[in-house]
VOTOR-838492 format. One record per residue: z negated, y, x negated of N, C-alpha, C in turn. Coordinates in steps of 0.001 Angstrom, whole numbers, plus 500000, padded with zeros to 6 digits. Example, Ala and Ser with C-alpha at 12.3 -4.5 7.8 and 13.67 -1.06 7.14 Angstrom:
# residues 2
492200494310486810492200495500487700492200496700486800
492920497750487150492860498940486330492130500030487100
# end
This chain:
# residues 222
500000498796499170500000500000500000500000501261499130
499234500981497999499072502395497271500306502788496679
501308501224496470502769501729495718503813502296496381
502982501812497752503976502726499052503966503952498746
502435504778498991502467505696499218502917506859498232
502532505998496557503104506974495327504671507232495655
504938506111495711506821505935495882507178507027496767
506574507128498295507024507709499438506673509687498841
505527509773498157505467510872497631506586511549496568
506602510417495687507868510375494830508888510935495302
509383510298496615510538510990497181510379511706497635
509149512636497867509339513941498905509414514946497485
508846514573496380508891515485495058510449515800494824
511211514420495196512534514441494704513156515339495483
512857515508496635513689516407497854513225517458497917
512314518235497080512187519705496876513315520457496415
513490521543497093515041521842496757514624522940495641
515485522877494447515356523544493193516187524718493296
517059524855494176518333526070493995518051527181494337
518488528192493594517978529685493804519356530376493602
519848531272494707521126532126494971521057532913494765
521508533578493473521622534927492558523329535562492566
522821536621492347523865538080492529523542539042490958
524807538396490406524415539135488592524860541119489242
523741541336488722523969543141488687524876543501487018
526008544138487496526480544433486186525385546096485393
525002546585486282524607547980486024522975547643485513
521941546506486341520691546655485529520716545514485051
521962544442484593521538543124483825520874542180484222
520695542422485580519640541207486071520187540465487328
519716539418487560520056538487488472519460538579489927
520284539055490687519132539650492015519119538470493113
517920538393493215517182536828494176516226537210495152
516946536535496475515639536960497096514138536009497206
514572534859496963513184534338496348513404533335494525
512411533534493968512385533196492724511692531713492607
511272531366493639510730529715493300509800529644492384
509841528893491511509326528557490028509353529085489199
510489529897489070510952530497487696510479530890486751
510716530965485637509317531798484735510271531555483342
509760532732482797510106532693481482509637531839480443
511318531731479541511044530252478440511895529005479598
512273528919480318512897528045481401514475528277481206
515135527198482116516232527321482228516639527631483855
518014528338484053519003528308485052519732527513484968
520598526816485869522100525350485424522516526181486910
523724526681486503524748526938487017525501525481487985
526459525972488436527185524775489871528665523844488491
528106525072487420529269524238486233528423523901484688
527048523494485380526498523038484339526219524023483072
526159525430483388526024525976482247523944526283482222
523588526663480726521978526971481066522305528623480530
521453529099481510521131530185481054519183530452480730
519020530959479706517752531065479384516706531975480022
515335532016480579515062533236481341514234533805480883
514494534972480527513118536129479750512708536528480841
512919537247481742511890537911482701512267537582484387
510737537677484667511265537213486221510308538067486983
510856538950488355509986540282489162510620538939490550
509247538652490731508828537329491955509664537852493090
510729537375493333511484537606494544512418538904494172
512596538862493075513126540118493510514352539891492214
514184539619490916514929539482490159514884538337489045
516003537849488524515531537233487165516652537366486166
515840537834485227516497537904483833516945536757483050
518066536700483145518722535287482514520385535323482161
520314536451481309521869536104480578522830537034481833
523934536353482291524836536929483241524661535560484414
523662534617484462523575534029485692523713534536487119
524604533937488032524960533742489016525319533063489964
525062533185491053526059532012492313524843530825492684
524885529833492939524182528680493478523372528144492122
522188528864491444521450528146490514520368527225490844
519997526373490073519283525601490214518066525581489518
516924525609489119515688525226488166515364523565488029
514992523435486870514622522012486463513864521451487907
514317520477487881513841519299488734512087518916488304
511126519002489177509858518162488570509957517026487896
508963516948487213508920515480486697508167515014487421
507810514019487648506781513027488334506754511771488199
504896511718488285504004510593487453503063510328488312
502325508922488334501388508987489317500719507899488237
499077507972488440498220506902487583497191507114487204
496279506768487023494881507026486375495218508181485139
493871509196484966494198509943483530494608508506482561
494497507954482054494258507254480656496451507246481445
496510506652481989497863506048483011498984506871482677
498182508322483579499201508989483471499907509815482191
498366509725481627498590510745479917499551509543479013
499479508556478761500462507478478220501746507658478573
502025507561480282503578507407480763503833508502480235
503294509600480562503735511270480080504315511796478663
503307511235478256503459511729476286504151510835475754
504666509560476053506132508612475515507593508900476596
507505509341477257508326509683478344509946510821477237
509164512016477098510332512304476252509098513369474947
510088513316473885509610514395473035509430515919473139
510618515855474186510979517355474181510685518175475536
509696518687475541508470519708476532508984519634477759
510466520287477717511017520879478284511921519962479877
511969518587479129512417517592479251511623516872480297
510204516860480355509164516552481062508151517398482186
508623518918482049508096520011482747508979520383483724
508371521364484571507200521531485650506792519600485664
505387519694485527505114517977486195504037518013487352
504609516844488402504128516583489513503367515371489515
501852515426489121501355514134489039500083514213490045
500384513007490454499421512629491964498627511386491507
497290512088491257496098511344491061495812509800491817
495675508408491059495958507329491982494752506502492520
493811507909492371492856507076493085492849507544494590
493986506956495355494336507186496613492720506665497979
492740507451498957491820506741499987492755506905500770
492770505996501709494400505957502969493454505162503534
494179505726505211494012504908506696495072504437507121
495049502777507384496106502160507663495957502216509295
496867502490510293496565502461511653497342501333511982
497009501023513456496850499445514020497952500039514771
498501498276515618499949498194516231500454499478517230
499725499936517964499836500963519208500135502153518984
499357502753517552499912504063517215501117504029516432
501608505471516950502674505952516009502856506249514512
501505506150514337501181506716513020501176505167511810
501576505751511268501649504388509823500341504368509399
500296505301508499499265505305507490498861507211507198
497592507056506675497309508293506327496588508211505075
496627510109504478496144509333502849495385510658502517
494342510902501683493842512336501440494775512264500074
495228512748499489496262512970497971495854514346497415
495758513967496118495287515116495100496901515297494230
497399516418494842498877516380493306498275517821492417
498869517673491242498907518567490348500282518921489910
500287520058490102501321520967489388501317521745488306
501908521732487003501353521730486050502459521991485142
502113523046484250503504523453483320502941523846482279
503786523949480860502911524132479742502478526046479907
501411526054478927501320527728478648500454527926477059
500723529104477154500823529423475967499234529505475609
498239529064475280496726529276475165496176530363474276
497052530588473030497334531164472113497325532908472224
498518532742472887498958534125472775498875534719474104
498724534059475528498849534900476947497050535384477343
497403536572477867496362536902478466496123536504479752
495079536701480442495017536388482078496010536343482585
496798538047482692497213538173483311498879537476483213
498982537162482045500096536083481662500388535047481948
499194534388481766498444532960482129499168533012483368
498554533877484542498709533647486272500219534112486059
500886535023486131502326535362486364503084534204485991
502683533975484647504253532951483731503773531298484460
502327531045484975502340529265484983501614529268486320
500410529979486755499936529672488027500528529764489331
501260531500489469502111531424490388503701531108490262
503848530434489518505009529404489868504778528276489974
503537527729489654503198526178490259502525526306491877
501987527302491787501689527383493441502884527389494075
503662528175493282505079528272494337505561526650494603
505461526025493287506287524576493354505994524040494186
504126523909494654503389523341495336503451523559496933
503836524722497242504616525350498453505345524399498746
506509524573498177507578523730497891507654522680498711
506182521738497980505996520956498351505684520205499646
505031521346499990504831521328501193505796521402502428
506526522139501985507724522734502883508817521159503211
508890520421501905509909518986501377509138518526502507
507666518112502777507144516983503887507075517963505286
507123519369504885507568520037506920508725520047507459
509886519342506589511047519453506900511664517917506914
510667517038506437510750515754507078510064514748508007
511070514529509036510825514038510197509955512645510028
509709512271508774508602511193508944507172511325508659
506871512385508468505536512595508004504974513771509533
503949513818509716503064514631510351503105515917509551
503098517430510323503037518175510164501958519039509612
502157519430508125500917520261507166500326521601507884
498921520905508869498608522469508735497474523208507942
496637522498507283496050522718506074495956522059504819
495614522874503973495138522478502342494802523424501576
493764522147500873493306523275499659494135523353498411
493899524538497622494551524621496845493515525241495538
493909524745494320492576524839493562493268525837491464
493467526603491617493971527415490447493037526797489367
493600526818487875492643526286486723493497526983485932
492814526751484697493352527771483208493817526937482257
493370525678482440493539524707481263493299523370482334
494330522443482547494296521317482805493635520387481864
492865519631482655491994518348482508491168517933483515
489975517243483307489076516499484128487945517845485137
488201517728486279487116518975487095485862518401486624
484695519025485901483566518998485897482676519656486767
481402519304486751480254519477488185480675521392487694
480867522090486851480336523187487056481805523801486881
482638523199487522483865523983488041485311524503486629
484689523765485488485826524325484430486511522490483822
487836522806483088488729521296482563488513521680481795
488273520055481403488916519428479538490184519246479664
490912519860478257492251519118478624492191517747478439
493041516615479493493339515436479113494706514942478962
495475515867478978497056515361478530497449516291477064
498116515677476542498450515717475365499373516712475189
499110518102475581499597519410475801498766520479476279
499306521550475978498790523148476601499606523242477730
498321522443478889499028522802480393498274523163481199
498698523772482771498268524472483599498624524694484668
498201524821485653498355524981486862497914524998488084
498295523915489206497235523993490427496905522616490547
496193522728491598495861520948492641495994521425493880
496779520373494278496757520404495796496372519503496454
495422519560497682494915518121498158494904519032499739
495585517793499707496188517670501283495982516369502175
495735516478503081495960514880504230497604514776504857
497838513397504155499101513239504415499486511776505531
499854512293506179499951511039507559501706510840507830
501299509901507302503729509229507991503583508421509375
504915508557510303504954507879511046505553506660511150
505237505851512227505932504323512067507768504522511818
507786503484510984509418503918511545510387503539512508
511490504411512649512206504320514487511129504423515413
509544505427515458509060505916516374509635506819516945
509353506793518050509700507785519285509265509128519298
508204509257518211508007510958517686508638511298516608
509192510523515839509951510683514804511174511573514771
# end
Protein backbone atom coordinates (compact mmCIF):
# COMPACT_ATOMS: atom_id res chain seq x y z
CA UNK A 1 0.00 0.00 0.00
CA UNK A 2 2.73 2.39 0.93
CA UNK A 3 4.28 1.73 -2.77
CA UNK A 4 0.95 2.73 -3.98
CA UNK A 5 0.78 5.70 -2.47
CA UNK A 6 4.67 6.97 -3.10
CA UNK A 7 4.12 5.93 -6.82
CA UNK A 8 0.56 7.71 -7.02
CA UNK A 9 2.37 10.87 -5.47
CA UNK A 10 5.17 10.38 -7.87
CA UNK A 11 2.82 10.99 -10.54
CA UNK A 12 1.09 13.94 -9.34
CA UNK A 13 4.94 15.48 -8.89
CA UNK A 14 5.30 14.44 -12.53
CA UNK A 15 2.15 16.41 -13.69
CA UNK A 16 3.12 19.71 -12.19
CA UNK A 17 3.24 21.84 -15.04
CA UNK A 18 6.81 23.54 -15.36
CA UNK A 19 6.00 26.07 -18.33
CA UNK A 20 6.20 29.69 -17.98
CA UNK A 21 5.03 32.13 -21.13
CA UNK A 22 7.44 34.93 -21.62
CA UNK A 23 7.47 38.08 -23.86
CA UNK A 24 11.41 39.14 -24.41
CA UNK A 25 11.31 43.14 -23.97
CA UNK A 26 13.81 44.43 -26.48
CA UNK A 27 13.98 47.98 -24.61
CA UNK A 28 14.47 46.66 -20.69
CA UNK A 29 16.18 43.12 -21.54
CA UNK A 30 13.93 41.21 -19.64
CA UNK A 31 11.53 38.49 -20.06
CA UNK A 32 7.98 39.65 -19.13
CA UNK A 33 5.82 36.83 -17.18
CA UNK A 34 2.90 36.96 -15.64
CA UNK A 35 3.65 34.34 -13.18
CA UNK A 36 7.28 33.20 -12.39
CA UNK A 37 6.70 29.72 -10.73
CA UNK A 38 9.97 28.56 -9.33
CA UNK A 39 12.30 30.50 -10.95
CA UNK A 40 15.26 31.80 -9.32
CA UNK A 41 18.52 32.69 -10.11
CA UNK A 42 21.56 30.25 -11.04
CA UNK A 43 18.60 28.05 -12.90
CA UNK A 44 17.77 27.32 -16.23
CA UNK A 45 14.95 28.31 -19.00
CA UNK A 46 14.58 25.35 -22.10
CA UNK A 47 12.98 26.94 -24.75
CA UNK A 48 10.13 24.78 -27.18
CA UNK A 49 13.77 24.24 -29.27
CA UNK A 50 15.66 23.04 -26.50
CA UNK A 51 17.75 25.98 -26.02
CA UNK A 52 18.93 26.97 -21.98
CA UNK A 53 18.95 30.19 -21.13
CA UNK A 54 20.62 31.07 -17.75
CA UNK A 55 18.66 33.24 -15.06
CA UNK A 56 20.25 36.13 -13.12
CA UNK A 57 17.30 37.91 -11.89
CA UNK A 58 13.78 37.21 -11.27
CA UNK A 59 10.84 40.28 -9.99
CA UNK A 60 8.04 37.33 -8.83
CA UNK A 61 5.46 37.61 -11.48
CA UNK A 62 6.49 40.12 -13.13
CA UNK A 63 9.84 39.48 -14.93
CA UNK A 64 12.84 37.23 -15.53
CA UNK A 65 16.17 37.90 -16.50
CA UNK A 66 17.49 35.29 -18.72
CA UNK A 67 19.42 36.10 -21.87
CA UNK A 68 16.76 36.93 -24.84
CA UNK A 69 14.31 34.03 -23.57
CA UNK A 70 10.98 33.74 -24.96
CA UNK A 71 7.69 32.01 -26.06
CA UNK A 72 6.52 28.68 -24.18
CA UNK A 73 9.49 28.15 -21.45
CA UNK A 74 9.79 25.60 -19.28
CA UNK A 75 11.83 25.23 -15.69
CA UNK A 76 13.54 22.01 -14.62
CA UNK A 77 11.27 19.30 -13.84
CA UNK A 78 11.43 18.16 -9.86
CA UNK A 79 13.30 15.48 -8.92
CA UNK A 80 11.67 13.03 -6.78
CA UNK A 81 12.55 10.59 -4.00
CA UNK A 82 10.68 8.99 -1.39
CA UNK A 83 12.42 6.90 1.78
CA UNK A 84 13.63 7.03 5.12
CA UNK A 85 16.47 9.94 5.80
CA UNK A 86 19.34 7.25 5.74
CA UNK A 87 16.99 6.05 2.14
CA UNK A 88 16.53 8.99 0.80
CA UNK A 89 20.08 10.74 1.41
CA UNK A 90 21.78 7.48 -0.46
CA UNK A 91 19.24 7.41 -3.58
CA UNK A 92 19.92 11.27 -3.74
CA UNK A 93 23.71 11.73 -3.46
CA UNK A 94 24.48 8.61 -6.13
CA UNK A 95 21.66 9.68 -8.33
CA UNK A 96 23.75 12.30 -10.33
CA UNK A 97 26.97 14.40 -9.61
CA UNK A 98 25.82 17.35 -10.98
CA UNK A 99 23.47 19.71 -8.47
CA UNK A 100 21.72 20.88 -11.02
CA UNK A 101 20.75 17.59 -12.42
CA UNK A 102 18.94 16.55 -9.16
CA UNK A 103 17.25 20.01 -8.10
CA UNK A 104 14.35 21.53 -7.20
CA UNK A 105 13.81 17.98 -5.11
CA UNK A 106 10.49 16.58 -4.13
CA UNK A 107 10.96 14.13 -1.35
CA UNK A 108 8.04 12.63 0.58
CA UNK A 109 8.94 11.34 3.90
CA UNK A 110 8.02 7.33 4.04
CA UNK A 111 6.92 7.08 7.14
CA UNK A 112 3.39 7.19 5.66
CA UNK A 113 0.01 6.74 8.18
CA UNK A 114 -2.97 5.96 5.60
CA UNK A 115 -6.70 4.91 5.99
CA UNK A 116 -7.66 2.16 3.89
CA UNK A 117 -11.65 2.46 3.44
CA UNK A 118 -14.02 -0.56 3.15
CA UNK A 119 -16.23 -1.81 0.05
CA UNK A 120 -19.21 0.96 0.16
CA UNK A 121 -17.22 4.06 0.09
CA UNK A 122 -16.01 5.95 -2.67
CA UNK A 123 -13.02 6.72 -1.18
CA UNK A 124 -9.82 4.39 -1.65
CA UNK A 125 -7.49 5.30 0.73
CA UNK A 126 -6.33 8.29 2.69
CA UNK A 127 -2.85 9.33 3.86
CA UNK A 128 -1.44 12.34 6.16
CA UNK A 129 2.03 12.97 3.74
CA UNK A 130 4.90 15.12 4.71
CA UNK A 131 6.69 16.38 1.12
CA UNK A 132 9.65 18.57 1.09
CA UNK A 133 10.61 20.97 -1.32
CA UNK A 134 13.95 21.73 -1.35
CA UNK A 135 16.68 23.45 -3.50
CA UNK A 136 20.26 24.13 -2.91
CA UNK A 137 21.35 27.73 -1.32
CA UNK A 138 24.03 29.42 -0.82
CA UNK A 139 24.83 29.28 3.27
CA UNK A 140 27.89 31.16 2.67
CA UNK A 141 27.23 34.13 1.04
CA UNK A 142 23.05 34.90 1.15
CA UNK A 143 21.53 36.90 3.64
CA UNK A 144 17.92 36.39 4.98
CA UNK A 145 16.69 38.17 2.79
CA UNK A 146 18.34 36.08 -0.10
CA UNK A 147 17.87 32.96 1.56
CA UNK A 148 13.73 33.65 1.29
CA UNK A 149 13.64 35.36 -2.33
CA UNK A 150 16.27 32.95 -4.25
CA UNK A 151 15.02 29.27 -2.34
CA UNK A 152 11.97 29.67 0.06
CA UNK A 153 9.61 31.42 -2.11
CA UNK A 154 10.13 29.40 -5.01
CA UNK A 155 9.74 26.18 -3.20
CA UNK A 156 6.56 27.38 -1.69
CA UNK A 157 5.66 28.27 -5.08
CA UNK A 158 6.65 24.58 -6.29
CA UNK A 159 4.66 23.34 -3.39
CA UNK A 160 1.55 25.35 -4.62
CA UNK A 161 2.11 23.73 -7.58
CA UNK A 162 1.65 20.96 -6.00
CA UNK A 163 -1.19 21.33 -4.83
CA UNK A 164 -2.88 22.73 -7.72
CA UNK A 165 -1.38 18.99 -9.91
CA UNK A 166 -3.89 16.98 -7.14
CA UNK A 167 -6.92 20.04 -7.57
CA UNK A 168 -6.90 19.45 -11.05
CA UNK A 169 -7.08 15.75 -10.75
CA UNK A 170 -10.20 14.04 -10.82
CA UNK A 171 -8.94 11.19 -8.60
CA UNK A 172 -8.00 12.60 -5.54
CA UNK A 173 -10.35 14.63 -3.06
CA UNK A 174 -10.16 18.18 -3.04
CA UNK A 175 -7.17 20.26 -0.92
CA UNK A 176 -8.73 22.47 1.39
CA UNK A 177 -6.07 22.72 3.95
CA UNK A 178 -2.34 22.48 4.86
CA UNK A 179 0.34 23.28 6.69
CA UNK A 180 3.16 24.62 5.45
CA UNK A 181 6.44 24.84 7.42
CA UNK A 182 9.55 27.41 6.03
CA UNK A 183 13.28 26.29 7.36
CA UNK A 184 16.79 27.77 6.65
CA UNK A 185 18.74 24.71 6.46
CA UNK A 186 17.19 21.32 5.70
CA UNK A 187 17.49 18.35 8.01
CA UNK A 188 15.87 16.50 10.92
CA UNK A 189 12.91 18.98 12.88
CA UNK A 190 14.10 19.00 16.43
CA UNK A 191 11.81 19.48 19.75
CA UNK A 192 12.94 23.19 19.66
CA UNK A 193 11.96 23.98 16.13
CA UNK A 194 15.57 24.32 14.17
CA UNK A 195 17.44 21.30 11.27
CA UNK A 196 20.46 19.43 11.08
CA UNK A 197 21.38 19.12 7.75
CA UNK A 198 20.89 15.44 6.66
CA UNK A 199 21.47 15.36 2.94
CA UNK A 200 24.63 15.72 1.55
CA UNK A 201 24.20 19.41 0.40
CA UNK A 202 23.40 23.15 1.21
CA UNK A 203 19.61 22.80 0.97
CA UNK A 204 16.40 24.47 1.73
CA UNK A 205 13.14 24.98 1.65
CA UNK A 206 9.57 23.99 2.77
CA UNK A 207 7.36 20.95 4.14
CA UNK A 208 4.20 20.40 3.24
CA UNK A 209 1.84 18.12 5.08
CA UNK A 210 -1.28 17.67 3.81
CA UNK A 211 -4.23 14.88 4.04
CA UNK A 212 -4.41 13.24 0.90
CA UNK A 213 -7.56 11.04 0.05
CA UNK A 214 -7.99 9.23 -3.73
CA UNK A 215 -11.05 7.88 -4.95
CA UNK A 216 -12.07 4.32 -5.93
CA UNK A 217 -11.55 3.92 -9.42
CA UNK A 218 -14.49 4.32 -12.21
CA UNK A 219 -16.37 5.92 -9.06
CA UNK A 220 -19.28 7.78 -9.70
CA UNK A 221 -17.69 10.96 -8.01
CA UNK A 222 -14.80 10.68 -9.95
Amino acid sequence: MIKDISRHIGDLVASIDTSIKGTYNDVTEVTEVCRSKYARPGKYLTDELSNKYLITEVDTDNYIKAGTAEGLLSLAAPYYINGTKIAANREWTIADNNLLNKTPLVWLLSDLRYFKYGRESVYDWESDIRLFFIDETDILNYYSKDHVSNVVEPMTELAFLFIESVNKNRSYLTIESYEMINFTRFGVEQENGYFQNILDANLSGVELRLKLTRYKENCKNC
